[in-house]
N, C-alpha and C positions, 0 to 999 in steps of 0.2 A: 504494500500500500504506500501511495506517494501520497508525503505531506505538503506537495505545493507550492517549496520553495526549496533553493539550493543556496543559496549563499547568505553569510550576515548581513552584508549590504542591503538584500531586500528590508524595508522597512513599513510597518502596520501604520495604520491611518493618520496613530499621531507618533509617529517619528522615530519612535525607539526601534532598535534592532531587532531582527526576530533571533531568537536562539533557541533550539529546542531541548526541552531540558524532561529527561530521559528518569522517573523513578521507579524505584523497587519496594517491596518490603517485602520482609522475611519474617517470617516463623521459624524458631528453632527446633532442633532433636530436644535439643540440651541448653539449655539458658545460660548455663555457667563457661560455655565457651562465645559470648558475646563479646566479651573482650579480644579476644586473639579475632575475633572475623573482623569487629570493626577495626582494629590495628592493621590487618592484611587489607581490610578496604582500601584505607588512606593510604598503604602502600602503592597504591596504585597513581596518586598524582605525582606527574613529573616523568613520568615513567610512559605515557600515553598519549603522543603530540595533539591530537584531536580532542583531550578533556580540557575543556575552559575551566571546568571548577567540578571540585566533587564536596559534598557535605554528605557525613554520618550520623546516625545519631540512634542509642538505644530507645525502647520507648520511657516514656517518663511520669507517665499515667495510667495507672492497669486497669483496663477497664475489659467487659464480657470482650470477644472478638478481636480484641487488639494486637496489632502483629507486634514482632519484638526488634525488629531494627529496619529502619529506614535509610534508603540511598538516594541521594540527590543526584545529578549529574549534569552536566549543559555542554551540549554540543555547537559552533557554528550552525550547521546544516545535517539534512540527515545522512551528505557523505561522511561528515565527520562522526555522527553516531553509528554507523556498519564500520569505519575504521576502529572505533572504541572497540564495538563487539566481536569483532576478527581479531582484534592485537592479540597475539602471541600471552603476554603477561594477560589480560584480562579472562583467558581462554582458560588457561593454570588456574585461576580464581574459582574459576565457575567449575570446574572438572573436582578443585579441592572441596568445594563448597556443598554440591550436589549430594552428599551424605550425610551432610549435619541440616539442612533444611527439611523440617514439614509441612511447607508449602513458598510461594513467591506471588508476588502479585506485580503488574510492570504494567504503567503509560508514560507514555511517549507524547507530550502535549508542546504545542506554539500558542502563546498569546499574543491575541493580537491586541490588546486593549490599551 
C-alpha cells in the first residue's frame, strides 16, 4: 500500500513536512526483560541512516488491555521506512525479539494537519 508521498519536501496544507512516523507496541513473554528490549531498541539509533528519531518507552499506567512497551519511529518517506525494515541491524532485532513477544500491534501514519 502506497502512502502518497515520497519525499520530506512534500508539504500538508499548512506547511510543515510530512514524515511518516512508523509505531509498534508490544506485549511481552516476560515483563522483566523490558529493560534489555528497550536498551537493544535505542540500540538501534545511529546505526540506521533512514531513522530521523526513535522514542521508547515502557508502559507507565496499567491499565485492562495495555500493551507493555511502545516504539516510536519517523521516517522521511516511506523509502526511508522499507530501508528501516530491511536494514541488516533492525532485521537481528526483530529475529531476537520474535520469542519474547505475545503479540505486536504496528501503524504507519502521515499527518497532515
Amino acid at each position: 500500500m502506497s502512502l502518497g508521498f515520497t519525499t520530506q519536501t512534500s508539504t500538508p496544507t499548512k506547511g510543515y513536512p510530512i514524515v511518516l512516523t512508523h509505531v509498534v507496541m508490544f506485549t511481552l513473554n516476560d515483563r522483566d526483560e523490558a529493560d534489555e528490549i528497550l536498551a537493544r531498541l535505542r540500540d538501534l539509533r545511529g546505526q540506521i541512516p533512514s531513522l530521523l528519531s526513535l522514542r521508547c518507552g515502557q508502559n507507565a499506567v496499567d491499565k485492562p488491555n495495555s500493551w507493555d512497551i511502545a516504539l516510536i519511529t519517523e521516517h522521511a518517506d516511506e523509502d526511508g521506512l522499507k530501508q528501516y525494515a530491511t536494514h541488516p541491524v533492525h532485521l537481528e532485532l526483530v529475529e531476537w525479539l520474535a520469542s519474547r513477544l505475545a503479540r505486536r500491534a504496528v501503524v504507519d501514519s502521515v499527518d497532515f494537519e
